[in-house]
C-alpha positions in Angstrom: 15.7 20.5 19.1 14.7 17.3 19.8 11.8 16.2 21.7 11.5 13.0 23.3 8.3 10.9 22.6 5.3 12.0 25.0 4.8 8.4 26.7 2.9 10.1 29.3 0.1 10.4 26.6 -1.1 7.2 26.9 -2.1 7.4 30.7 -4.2 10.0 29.7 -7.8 9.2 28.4 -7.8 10.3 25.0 -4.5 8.2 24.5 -5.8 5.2 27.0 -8.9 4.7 25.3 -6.9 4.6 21.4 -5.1 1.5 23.2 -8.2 -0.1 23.9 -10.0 0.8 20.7 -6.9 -0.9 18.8 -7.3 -4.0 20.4 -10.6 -4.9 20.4 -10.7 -2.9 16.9 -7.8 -6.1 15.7 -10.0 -8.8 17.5 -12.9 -8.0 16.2 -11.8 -7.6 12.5 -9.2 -10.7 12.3 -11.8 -13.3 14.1 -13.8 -12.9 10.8 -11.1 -12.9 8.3 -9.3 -15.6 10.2 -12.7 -17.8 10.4 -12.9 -21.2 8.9 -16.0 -23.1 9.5 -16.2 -27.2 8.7 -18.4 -30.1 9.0 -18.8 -33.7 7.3 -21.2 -36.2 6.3 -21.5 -39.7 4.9 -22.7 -40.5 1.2 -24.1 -44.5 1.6 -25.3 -45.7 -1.4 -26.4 -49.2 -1.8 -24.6 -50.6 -4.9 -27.0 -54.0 -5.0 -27.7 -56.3 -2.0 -24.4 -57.3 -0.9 -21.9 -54.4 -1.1 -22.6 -50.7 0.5 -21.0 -48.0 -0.4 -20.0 -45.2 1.8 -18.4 -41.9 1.3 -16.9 -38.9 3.5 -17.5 -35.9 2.5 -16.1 -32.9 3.9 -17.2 -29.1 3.5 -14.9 -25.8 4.2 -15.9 -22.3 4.8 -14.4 -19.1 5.3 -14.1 -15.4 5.1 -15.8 -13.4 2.2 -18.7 -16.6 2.7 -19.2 -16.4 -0.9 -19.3 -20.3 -1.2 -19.0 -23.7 0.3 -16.4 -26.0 -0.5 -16.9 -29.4 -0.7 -14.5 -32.5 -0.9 -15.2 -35.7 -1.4 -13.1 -39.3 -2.0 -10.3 -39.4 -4.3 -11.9 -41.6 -7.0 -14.3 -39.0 -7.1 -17.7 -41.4 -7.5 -20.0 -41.5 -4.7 -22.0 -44.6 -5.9 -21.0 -46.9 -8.9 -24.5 -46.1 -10.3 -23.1 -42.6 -11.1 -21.0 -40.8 -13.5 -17.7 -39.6 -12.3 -18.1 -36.2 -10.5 -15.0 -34.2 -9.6 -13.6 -34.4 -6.5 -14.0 -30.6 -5.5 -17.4 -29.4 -5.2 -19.0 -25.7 -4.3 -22.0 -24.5 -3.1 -22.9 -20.4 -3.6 -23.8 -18.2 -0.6 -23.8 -14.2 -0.6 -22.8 -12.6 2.1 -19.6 -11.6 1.0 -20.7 -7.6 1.5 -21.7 -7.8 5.1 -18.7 -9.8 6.4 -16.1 -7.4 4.0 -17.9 -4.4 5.4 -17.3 -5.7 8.7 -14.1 -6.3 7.9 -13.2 -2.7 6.2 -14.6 -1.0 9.1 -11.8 -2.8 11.4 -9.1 -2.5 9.2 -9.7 1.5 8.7 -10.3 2.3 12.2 -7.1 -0.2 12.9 -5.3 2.2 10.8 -6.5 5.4 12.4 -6.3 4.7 15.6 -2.5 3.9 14.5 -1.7 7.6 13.1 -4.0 9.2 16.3 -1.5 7.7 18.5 2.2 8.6 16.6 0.5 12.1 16.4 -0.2 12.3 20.1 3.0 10.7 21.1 5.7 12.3 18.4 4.0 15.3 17.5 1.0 16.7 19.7 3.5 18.2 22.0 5.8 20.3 18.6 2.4 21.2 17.1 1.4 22.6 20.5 4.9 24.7 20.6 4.8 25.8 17.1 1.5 27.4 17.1 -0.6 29.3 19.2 -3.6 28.0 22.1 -6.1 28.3 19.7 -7.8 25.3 18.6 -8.6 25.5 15.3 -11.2 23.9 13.1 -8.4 22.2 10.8 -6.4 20.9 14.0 -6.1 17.1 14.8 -8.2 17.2 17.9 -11.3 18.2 15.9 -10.2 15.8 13.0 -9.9 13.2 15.6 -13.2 14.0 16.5 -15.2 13.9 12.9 -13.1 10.5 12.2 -14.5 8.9 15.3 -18.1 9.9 14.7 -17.9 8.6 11.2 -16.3 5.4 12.4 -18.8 5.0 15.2 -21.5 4.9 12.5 -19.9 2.4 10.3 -19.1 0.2 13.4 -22.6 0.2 14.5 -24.3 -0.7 10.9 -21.6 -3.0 10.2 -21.4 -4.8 13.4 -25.5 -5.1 12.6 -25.1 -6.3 9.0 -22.5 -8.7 9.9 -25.2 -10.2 12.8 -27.9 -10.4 10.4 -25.4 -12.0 8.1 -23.9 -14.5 10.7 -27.2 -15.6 11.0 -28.1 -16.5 7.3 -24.9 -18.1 7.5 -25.9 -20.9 10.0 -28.6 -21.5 8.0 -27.1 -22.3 4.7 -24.5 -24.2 6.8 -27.0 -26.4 8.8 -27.7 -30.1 8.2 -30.6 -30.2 6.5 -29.8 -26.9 4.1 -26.3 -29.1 2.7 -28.0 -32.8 2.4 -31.1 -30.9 0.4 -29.0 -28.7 -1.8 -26.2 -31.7 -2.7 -27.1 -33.5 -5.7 -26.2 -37.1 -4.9 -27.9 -36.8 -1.3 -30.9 -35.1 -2.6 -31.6 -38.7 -4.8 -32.9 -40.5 -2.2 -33.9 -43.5 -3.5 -29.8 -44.4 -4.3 -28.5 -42.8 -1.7 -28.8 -42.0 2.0 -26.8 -39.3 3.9 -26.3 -39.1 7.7 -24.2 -36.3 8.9 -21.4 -36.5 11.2 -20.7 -33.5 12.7 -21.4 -29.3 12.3 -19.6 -26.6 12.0 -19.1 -24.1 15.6 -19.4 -20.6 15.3 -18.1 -19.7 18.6 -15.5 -17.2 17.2 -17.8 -15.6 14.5 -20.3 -14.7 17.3 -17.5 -13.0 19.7 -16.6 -11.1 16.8 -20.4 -9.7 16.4 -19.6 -8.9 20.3 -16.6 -6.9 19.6 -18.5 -5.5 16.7 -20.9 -3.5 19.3 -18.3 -3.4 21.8 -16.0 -1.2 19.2 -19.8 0.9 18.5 -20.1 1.4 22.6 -16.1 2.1 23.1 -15.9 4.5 20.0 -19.0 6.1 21.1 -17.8 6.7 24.7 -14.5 8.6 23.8 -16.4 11.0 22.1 -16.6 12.9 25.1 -13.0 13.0 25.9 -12.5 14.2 22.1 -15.6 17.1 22.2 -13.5 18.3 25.3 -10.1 18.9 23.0 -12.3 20.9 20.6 -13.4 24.3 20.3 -17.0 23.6 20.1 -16.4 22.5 24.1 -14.0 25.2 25.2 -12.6 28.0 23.0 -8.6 28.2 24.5 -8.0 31.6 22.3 -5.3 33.2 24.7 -6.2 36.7 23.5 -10.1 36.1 24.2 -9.4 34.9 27.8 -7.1 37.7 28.6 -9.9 40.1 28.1 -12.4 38.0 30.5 -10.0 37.2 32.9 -9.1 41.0 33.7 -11.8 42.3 36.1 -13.3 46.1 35.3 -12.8 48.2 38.5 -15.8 50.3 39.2 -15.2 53.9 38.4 -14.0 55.5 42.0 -16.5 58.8 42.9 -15.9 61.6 44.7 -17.5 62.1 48.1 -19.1 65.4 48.8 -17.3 66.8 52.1 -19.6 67.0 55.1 -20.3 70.3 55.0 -21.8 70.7 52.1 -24.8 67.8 53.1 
C-alpha cells in the first residue's frame, strides 16, 4: 500500500531543526568556496628624469588559499630597466587544509542532513509499521544520533581551524606582506609602490560565524535525538506491559468474631 509522504515531520523538532541545520550547514560551507578576495597596487618606476612609469597590478584570491595570483600590464615589464617578466604572477600561502576541512565538514553534514530528512518523511512512518516498538541499537534514530555527535565535533574544530586560518590569511594578504614579498616593489631604489585598495573579508568572517553557529545548532538537537533513543526511554512493548499491570495484594481471610 502506499503511504503518502509524512509532511507533518517537519513541524516536529527533530525534522524542524534538520531544516535549519541544512541552511546554515549550505551558507556556511559555499561562503568559503564561493570566496574571492582582491586588491591592487601601483608599480612607479622612474625610467630617467623625464618619463615615469607606472603600473597596475592586480592580485586574486580564492578558495583552497593555496596562492596568490597576480596580474600585471600586458607588455609584461614593470620598468624599462628590467627584463621581461610574465604577465601572470603567484605568490604561495598554505592554508589549503583548514579552509577544505571547513569545507568537507559542510558538504558531509549537507549530505546527511539530506538522507535524515527523506528517511523521516518517506520512510520513518513504513519502518515504524514493519517492525516492532522497540528501538533498537542499529535503528536510524540512534544512527541519527552517533552521526550528529561526530559531526558536532568536526564542526567545532573546523569552524576553529578555519578562524585561526582566516586570520593568517589577512596577514599574507595585507599591504605591507604583498609590497615586501613582490620582487620589483621590494627594489626600492627603481621602484616605488603605493597601494590602491585591500581586499574585504566580510563574507569569509560570517562563514566562521556560521561555522560555530552549525557547532551550537548541531549540539542543541542532541537532545531531541537522545530522546528517539533507547538509552533515553526503552519503548519494548512487552517490557511495559509487565510494569504497566499493577500486582493486587493477596486478599486474607478475616477471622469471624467469635473466634477473637
Amino acid at each position: 500500500m502506499n503511504q503518502k509522504p509524512n509532511i507533518e515531520i517537519l513541524k516536529e523538532p527533530k525534522g524542524f531543526i534538520k531544516g535549519i541545520e541544512l541552511f546554515i550547514t549550505i551558507f556556511a560551507f559555499a561562503t568559503v568556496a564561493g570566496f574571492v578576495g582582491s586588491f591592487q597596487f601601483k608599480v612607479n618606476c622612474q625610467v630617467n628624469p623625464q618619463e615615469l612609469l607606472s603600473r597596475d597590478v592586480k592580485g586574486k584570491f580564492y578558495y583552497p588559499f593555496n596562492s596568490i595570483t597576480l596580474y600585471t600590464a600586458a607588455d609584461g615589464r614593470f620598468c624599462a630597466n628590467e627584463t621581461e617578466t610574465s604577465e601572470e604572477y603567484t605568490l604561495d600561502m598554505n592554508y589549503k587544509s583548514e579552509s577544505q576541512y571547513f569545507v568537507f565538514t559542510g558538504v558531509v553534514s549537507m549530505l546527511f542532513v539530506l538522507v535524515a530528512l527523506v528517511y523521516y518523511v518517506l520512510f520513518e512512518d513504513r519502518a515504524k509499521e514493519a517492525t516492532s516498538t522497540d528501538v533498537g541499537l542499529f535503528s536510524f534514530p540512534v544512527v541519527d544520533f552517533v552521526v550528529t555527535i561526530v559531526l558536532v565535533i568536526f564542526w567545532f574544530t573546523s569552524a576553529i581551524a578555519w578562524a585561526s586560518a582566516l586570520s593568517g590569511l589577512k596577514d599574507a594578504t595585507s599591504k605591507d606582506k604583498i609590497l615586501s614579498d613582490h620582487p620589483t616593489c621590494a627594489n626600492t631604489e627603481v621602484t616605488k609602490c603605493a597601494w590602491v585598495f585591500g581586499a574585504t573579508y566580510g563574507a569569509a568572517t560570517v562563514s566562521v560565524v556560521f561555522g560555530f553557529l552549525n557547532f551550537f545548532v548541531w549540539g542543541g538537537n542532541l537532545w531531541f535525538l537522545f530522546k528517539e533513543t533507547p538509552w533515553h526511554s526503552p519503548r519494548s512493548s512487552g517490557a511495559r506491559g509487565k510494569e504497566s499491570v499493577p500486582q493486587e495484594p493477596p486478599i486474607q481471610d478475616t477471622p469471624p468474631a467469635s473466634a477473637i
